[in-house]
C-alpha positions in Angstrom: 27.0 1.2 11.6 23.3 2.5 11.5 20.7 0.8 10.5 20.1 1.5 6.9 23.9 0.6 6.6 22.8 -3.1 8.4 19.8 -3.5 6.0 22.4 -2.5 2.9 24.9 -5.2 3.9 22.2 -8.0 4.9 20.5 -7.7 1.3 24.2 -7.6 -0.4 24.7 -10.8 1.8 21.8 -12.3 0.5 21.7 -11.9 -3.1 24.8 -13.4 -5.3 26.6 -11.6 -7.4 25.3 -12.8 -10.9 21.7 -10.1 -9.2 24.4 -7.1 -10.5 23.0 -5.0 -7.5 23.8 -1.3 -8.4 21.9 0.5 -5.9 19.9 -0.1 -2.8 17.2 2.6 -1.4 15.0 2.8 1.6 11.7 4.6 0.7 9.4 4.8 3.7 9.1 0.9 5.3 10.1 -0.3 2.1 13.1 -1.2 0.0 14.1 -0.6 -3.3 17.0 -2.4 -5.0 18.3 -1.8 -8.4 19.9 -3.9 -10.5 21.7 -4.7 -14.1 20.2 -8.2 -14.1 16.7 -8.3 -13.5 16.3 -11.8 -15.1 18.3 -13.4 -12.5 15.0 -12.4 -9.6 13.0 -13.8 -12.7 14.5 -17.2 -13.2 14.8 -17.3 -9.1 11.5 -15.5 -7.4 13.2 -17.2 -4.0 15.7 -14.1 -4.3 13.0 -11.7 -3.4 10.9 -13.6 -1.0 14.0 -14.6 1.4 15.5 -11.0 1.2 11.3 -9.8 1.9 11.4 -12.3 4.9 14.3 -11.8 6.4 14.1 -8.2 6.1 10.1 -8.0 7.0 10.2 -5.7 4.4 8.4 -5.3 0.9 11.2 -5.3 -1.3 10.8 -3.7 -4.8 13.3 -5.2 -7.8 14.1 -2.2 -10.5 16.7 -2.0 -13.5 19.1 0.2 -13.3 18.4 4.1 -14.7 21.5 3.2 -17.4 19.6 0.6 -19.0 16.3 2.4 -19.2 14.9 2.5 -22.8 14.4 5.8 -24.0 10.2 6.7 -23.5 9.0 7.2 -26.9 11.2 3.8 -28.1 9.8 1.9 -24.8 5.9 3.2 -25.7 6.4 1.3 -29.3 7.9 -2.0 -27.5 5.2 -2.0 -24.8 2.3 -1.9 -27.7 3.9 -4.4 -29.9 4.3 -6.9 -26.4 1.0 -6.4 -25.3 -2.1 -7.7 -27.0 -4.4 -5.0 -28.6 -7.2 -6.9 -26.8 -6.2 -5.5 -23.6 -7.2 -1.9 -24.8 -4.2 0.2 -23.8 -5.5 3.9 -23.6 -2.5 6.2 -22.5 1.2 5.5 -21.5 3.3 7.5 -19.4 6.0 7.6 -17.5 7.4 8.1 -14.0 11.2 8.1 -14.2 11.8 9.0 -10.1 10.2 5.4 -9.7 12.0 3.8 -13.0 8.0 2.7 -14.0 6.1 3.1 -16.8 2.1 3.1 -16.2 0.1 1.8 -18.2 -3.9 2.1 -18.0 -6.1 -0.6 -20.1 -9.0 -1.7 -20.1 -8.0 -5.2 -19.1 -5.4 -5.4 -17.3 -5.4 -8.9 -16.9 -3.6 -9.1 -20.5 -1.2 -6.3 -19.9 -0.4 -8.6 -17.2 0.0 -12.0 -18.5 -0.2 -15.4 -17.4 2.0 -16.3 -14.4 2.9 -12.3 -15.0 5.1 -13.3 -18.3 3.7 -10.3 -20.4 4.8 -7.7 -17.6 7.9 -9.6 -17.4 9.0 -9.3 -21.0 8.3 -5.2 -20.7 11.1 -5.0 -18.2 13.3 -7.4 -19.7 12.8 -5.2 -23.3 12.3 -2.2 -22.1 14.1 -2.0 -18.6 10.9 0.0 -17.1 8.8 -1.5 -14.5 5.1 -1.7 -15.1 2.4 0.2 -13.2 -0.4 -1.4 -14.9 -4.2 0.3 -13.7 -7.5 -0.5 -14.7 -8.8 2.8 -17.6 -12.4 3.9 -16.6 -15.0 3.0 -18.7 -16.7 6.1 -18.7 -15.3 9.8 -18.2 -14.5 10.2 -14.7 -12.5 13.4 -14.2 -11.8 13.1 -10.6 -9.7 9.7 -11.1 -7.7 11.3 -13.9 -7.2 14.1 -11.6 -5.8 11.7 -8.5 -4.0 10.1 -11.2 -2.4 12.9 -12.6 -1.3 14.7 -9.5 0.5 11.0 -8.4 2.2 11.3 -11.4 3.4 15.1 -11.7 4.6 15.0 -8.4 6.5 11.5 -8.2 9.6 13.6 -7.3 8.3 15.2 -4.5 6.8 12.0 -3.5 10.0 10.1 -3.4 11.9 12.8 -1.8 9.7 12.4 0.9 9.3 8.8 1.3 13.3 9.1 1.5 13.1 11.2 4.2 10.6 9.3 6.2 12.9 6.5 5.9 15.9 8.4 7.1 13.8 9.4 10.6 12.0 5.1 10.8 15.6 4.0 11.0 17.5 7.1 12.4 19.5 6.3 15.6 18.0 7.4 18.5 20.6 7.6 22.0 18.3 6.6 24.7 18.5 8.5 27.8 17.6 8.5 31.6 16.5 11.8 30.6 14.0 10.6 28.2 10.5 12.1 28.3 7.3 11.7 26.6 3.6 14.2 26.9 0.4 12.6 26.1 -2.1 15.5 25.9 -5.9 15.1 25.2 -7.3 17.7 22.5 -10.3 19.3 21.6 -13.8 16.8 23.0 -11.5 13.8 23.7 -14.5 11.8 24.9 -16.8 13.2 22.1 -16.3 10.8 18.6 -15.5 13.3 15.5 -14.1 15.8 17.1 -11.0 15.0 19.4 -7.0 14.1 19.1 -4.2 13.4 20.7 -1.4 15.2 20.6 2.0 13.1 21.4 5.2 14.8 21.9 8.5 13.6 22.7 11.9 15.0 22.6 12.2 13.3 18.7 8.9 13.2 17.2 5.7 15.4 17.4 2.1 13.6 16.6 -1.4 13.8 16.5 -3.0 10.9 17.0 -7.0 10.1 16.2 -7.8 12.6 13.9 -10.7 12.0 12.4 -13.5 14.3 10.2 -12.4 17.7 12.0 -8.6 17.4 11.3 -7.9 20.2 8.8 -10.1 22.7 11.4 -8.4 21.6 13.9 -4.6 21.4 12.8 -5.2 25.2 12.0 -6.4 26.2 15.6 -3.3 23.8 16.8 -1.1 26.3 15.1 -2.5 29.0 15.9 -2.3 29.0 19.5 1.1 27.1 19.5 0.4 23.9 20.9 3.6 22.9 19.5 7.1 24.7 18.2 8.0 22.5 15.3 6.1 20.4 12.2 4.3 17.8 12.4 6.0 14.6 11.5 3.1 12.3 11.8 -0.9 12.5 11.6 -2.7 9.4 12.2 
């Protein structure tokens, strides 16, 4: 059994069956779990934070796709739940994450006390709230950060997937096993060094900092390595 297979059956353990878990997904370091009954996590918040602690994980609860509201029905139900006070200014949706986002001006209200006005949107509606502060003034280059987020939730997903499919991916250790360590560009000059870490699994560069793009390039170039990168820190 590998160990996306363990963390599947310890979180089935866990959880009783009255949770109506449909689905369980590892996205990157975290977990998403999808479920019929979402008011059973909300009459028992224990549910989460022992499955979260045992797992060292942040866990994410979200209804399942077949009980998803339709989007222009869920917009209405959203504005009639929360108060016009809280200035909503745009609505939209990211289906790949199940959430609906939803930009005020206070988000405190879209929130709720003790978080009950975000709970009733997901008990009504099924989606899960992404609530964001709206500027107060025109700022183009948020809405732009904003908008790529949201056109390429797909693609974003997909990857986080896939990153979690290589964090838990079993690895059969060998006497064979080998790792390089090789220092790049000033290495004892800040700004403009890396390291580049290679084993027979995984490819990195390590301490890039404000020449990284210049520098990936020239790493190409002269084919440092034979594969993509998996990871740039």
């Amino acid at each position: 059994m590998n160990t996306i297979d363990k963390i599947k059956d310890t979180i089935n353990g866990l959880l009783p069956e009255r949770c109506k878990v449909t689905k369980i997904e590892m996205e990157g370091p975290e977990v998403a779990i999808y479920t019929k009954n979402p008011q059973a996590f909300f009459e028992n918040e224990n549910y989460v934070a022992k499955t979260a602690f045992e797992l060292k994980k942040r866990v994410n609860i979200r209804t399942d796709k077949s009980l998803l509201m339709d989007e222009k029905t869920a917009t209405e139900k959203t504005r009639q739940i929360v108060p016009e006070d809280a200035g909503i200014k745009e609505i939209y949706f990211d289906p790949a994450f199940s959430e609906i986002t939803i930009e005020a001006i206070k988000p405190g209200l879209v929130i709720g006390k003790g978080g009950e006005t975000s709970k009733k949107i997901i008990l009504e509606t099924g989606w899960t709230p992404n609530i964001i502060r709206a500027p107060t003034q025109k700022a183009e280059t948020l809405k732009g950060i904003r908008h790529q987020l949201h056109k390429y939730s797909a693609e974003r997903k997909k990857i986080l997937k896939e990153t979690a499919e290589k964090i838990y991916a079993d690895v059969e250790q060998s006497p064979r096993d080998w790792f390089r360590v090789e220092a790049l560009g000033g290495f004892k000059q800040v700004g403009r060094s890396c390291i580049f870490l290679e084993t027979p699994h995984t490819k990195a560069l390590l301490d890039c900092t404000q020449d990284l793009f210049r520098f990936c390039s020239k790493v190409v170039t002269e084919g440092l390595f034979t594969a993509r990168l998996q990871h740039v820190i």
